[in-house]
N, C-alpha and C positions, 0 to 999 in steps of 0.2 A: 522219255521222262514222264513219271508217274504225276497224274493234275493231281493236285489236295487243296481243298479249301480249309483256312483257320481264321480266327480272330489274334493278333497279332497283341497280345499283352503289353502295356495297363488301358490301355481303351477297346479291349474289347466288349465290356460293358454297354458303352457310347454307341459304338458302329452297331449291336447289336437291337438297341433298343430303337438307333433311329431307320434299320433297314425292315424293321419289323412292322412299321407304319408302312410301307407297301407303297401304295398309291397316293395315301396322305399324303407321305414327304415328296411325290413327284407332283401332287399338285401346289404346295406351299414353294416349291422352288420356281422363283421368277424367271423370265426370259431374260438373258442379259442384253444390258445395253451396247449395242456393237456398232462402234462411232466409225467403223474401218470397213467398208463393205470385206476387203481383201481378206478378213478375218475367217470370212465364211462363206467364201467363192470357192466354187470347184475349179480343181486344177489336177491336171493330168499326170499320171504318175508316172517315177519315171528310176532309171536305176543311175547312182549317183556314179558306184566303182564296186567292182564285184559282186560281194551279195548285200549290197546297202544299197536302199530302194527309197525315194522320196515319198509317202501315200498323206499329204496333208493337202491344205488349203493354198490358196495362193498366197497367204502370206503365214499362218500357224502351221509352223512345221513336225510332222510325224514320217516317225522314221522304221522301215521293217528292215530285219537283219533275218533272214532266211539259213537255215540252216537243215542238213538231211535228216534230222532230229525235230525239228519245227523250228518256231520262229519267235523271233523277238521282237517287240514293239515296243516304240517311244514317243511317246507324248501323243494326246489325243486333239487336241484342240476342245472346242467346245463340243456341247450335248448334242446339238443336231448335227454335227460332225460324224457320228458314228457308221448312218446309214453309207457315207462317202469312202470313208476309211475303210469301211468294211469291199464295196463294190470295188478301191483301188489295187486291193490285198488282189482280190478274182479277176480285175482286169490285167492282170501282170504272170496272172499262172498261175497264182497263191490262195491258201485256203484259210479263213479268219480260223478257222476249226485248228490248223496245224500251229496258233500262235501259240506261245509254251508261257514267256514270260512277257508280261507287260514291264516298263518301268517310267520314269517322268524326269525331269530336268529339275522342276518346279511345280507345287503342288498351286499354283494359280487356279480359277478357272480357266480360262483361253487355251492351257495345255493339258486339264486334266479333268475338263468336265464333261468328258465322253467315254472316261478310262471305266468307270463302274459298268455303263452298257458293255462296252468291250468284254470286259472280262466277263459278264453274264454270257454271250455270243461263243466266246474262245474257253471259258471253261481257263485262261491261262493265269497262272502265278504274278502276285502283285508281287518286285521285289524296288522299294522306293527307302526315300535318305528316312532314317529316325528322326530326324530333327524336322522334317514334314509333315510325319504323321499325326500331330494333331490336328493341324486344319486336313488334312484329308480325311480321318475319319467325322470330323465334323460337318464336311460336305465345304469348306471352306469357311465355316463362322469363327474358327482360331483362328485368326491372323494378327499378328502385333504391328498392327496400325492399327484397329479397332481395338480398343481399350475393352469398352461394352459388349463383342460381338458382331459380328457383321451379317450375321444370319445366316440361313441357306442357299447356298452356291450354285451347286450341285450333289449329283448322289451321292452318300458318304462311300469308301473306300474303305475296304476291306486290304488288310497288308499281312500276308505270307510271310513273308522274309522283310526283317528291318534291313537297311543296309550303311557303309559308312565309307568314311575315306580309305583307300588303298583296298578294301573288298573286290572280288571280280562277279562278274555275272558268266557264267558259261553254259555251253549248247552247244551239241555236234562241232565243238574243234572250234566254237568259237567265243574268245574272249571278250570280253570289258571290262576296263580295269577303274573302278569308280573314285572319281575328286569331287572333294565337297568345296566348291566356287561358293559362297555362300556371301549372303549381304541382301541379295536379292530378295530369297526367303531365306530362314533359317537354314535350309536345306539341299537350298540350291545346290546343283549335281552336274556333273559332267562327266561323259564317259569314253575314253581313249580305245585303240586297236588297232594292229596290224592288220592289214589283208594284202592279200598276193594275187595279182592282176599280169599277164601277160610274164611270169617270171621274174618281176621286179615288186619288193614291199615298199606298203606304201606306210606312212602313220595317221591314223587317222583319229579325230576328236568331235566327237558332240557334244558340244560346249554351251555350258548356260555362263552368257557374258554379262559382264558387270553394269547392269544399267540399273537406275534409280528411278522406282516410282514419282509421280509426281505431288504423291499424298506420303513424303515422307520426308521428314524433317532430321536428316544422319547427325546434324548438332543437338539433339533432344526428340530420343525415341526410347521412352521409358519402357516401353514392350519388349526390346532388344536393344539395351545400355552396350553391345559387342557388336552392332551393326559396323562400324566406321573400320574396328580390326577385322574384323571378317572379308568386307572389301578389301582391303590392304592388303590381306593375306590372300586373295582370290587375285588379284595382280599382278601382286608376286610369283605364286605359281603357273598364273596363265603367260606370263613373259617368260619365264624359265622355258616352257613348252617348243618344240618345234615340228609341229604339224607339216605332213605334205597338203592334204585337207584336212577343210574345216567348216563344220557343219553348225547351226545352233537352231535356238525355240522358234525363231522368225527366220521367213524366208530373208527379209530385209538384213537383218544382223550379218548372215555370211554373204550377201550380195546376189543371193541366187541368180534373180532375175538378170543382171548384166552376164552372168555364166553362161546362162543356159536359156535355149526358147522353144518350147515344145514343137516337137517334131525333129528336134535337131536329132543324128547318128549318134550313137552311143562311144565316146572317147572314155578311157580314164584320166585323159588330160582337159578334160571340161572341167573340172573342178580344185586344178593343183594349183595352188597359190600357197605356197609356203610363209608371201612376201608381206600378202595380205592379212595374215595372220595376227602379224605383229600390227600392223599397223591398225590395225584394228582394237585392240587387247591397248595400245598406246591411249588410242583416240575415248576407251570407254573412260579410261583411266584419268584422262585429263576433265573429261565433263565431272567424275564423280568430284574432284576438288576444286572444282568450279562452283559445285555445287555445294561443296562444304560451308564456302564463302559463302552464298547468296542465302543459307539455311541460317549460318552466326543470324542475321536481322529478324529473322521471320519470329512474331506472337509465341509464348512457349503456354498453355491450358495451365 
């Protein structure tokens, strides 16, 4: 696969003028406040089932999808994430160099503010949801919780390829077939695939699951008046689902940690919980209309 870099039209402008400030915008971008040590603890990497590899933090999860063609990568976690990411990719056999495509769940910081280093490193193709890309190319200051701006995040984000619902990503024979879960951000993503493990497929889903900030009031969010349908629909489609595994942005969200404990042997049944799925996809389900309720009370600006 041939690398090209582009500005990804109508904000190429944006990305341009603000990647052009160089070292200015890396010093105007603050260190984030990370209330979760887990957020930015090294943790060992590890191969989940086939060629899906876990290379994140102990709790921000980044995912490499290896292929004889190179590699695919999802989600970064934060900025000083990269240097980790990068040595998990080498401690596993892998080369940050062979990564082809990067792509994201959610343009957050916590999952996307090490993607700009990454892709300077890999030389690899940004291919993320449209409905993201403005706060990615603004380093995260479009966000529609912030009315006024929320400033700089991190690096802005250069995007090759918009992408959208029912789109695939492909590389050496292997798929992703993209769902827009959205509510979360605009853009929120998840991305589905077969793989074949000892003669038997499996289904497999990295899923951005339906959770609700806490700065976000779903009964009056003039930034995103389709927030409340958007979850509904993200629901919808994630109960329709029937994953063997299932993966997401937090280690926490698919349970990793009760899965798996570093060091353990390599099984493709360390991870199959079809059952957990649901239940899971139930339980997001139930806080967001919990939370519809407790949102009706809340001050409206």
């Amino acid at each position: 696969m041939h690398k090209r870099f582009q500005f990804t039209a109508p904000f190429a402008l944006l990305a341009a003028l603000l990647l052009s400030l160089g070292t200015t915008v890396q010093a105007q971008i603050p260190e984030p406040n990370v209330t979760n040590p887990d957020r930015i603890a090294p943790y060992p990497p590890l191969r989940v089932i086939d060629n899906i590899y876990y290379v994140g933090t102990r709790d921000l999860a980044s995912f490499l999808i290896t292929t004889d063609e190179g590699h695919i990568l999802i989600n970064s976690g934060y900025a000083s994430s990269a240097p980790m990411i990068r040595d998990s990719i080498q401690t596993l056999g892998f080369d940050i160099n062979d990564v082809e495509i990067i792509t994201a769940t959610h343009a957050h910081n916590d999952h996307v503010g090490a993607l700009a280093e990454l892709k300077h490193l890999s030389g690899a193709e940004t291919h993320l949801h449209e409905a993201d890309v403005p706060m990615l190319v603004s380093g995260g200051d479009d966000d529609y919780r912030y009315p006024v701006g929320r400033g700089l995040l991190y690096e802005p984000i250069t995007v090759d390829r918009m992408i959208n619902a029912g789109d695939t990503i492909e590389l050496g024979g292997t798929v992703l077939t993209v769902h827009l879960h959205a509510g979360h951000t605009k853009g929120a993503s998840s991305f589905s695939m077969v793989v074949e493990e000892g003669g038997q497929n499996y289904d497999v889903i990295i899923a951005n699951m339906g959770s609700v900030n806490d700065n976000v009031n779903l009964t009056y969010m003039p930034g995103y008046p389709e927030i409340v349908n958007d979850y509904e629909n993200t629901f919808a489609s994630q109960k329709a689902m029937n994953p063997d595994i299932w993966l997401s942005s937090h280690a926490g969200h698919f349970n990793m940690h009760d899965k798996y404990k570093p060091g353990m042997a390599y099984s493709p049944d360390n991870f199959l919980d079809p059952e957990g799925w649901h239940e899971k996809v139930t339980g997001y389900e139930a806080a967001f209309r919990a939370r519809i309720i407790s949102d009706a009370d809340k001050p409206r600006d």
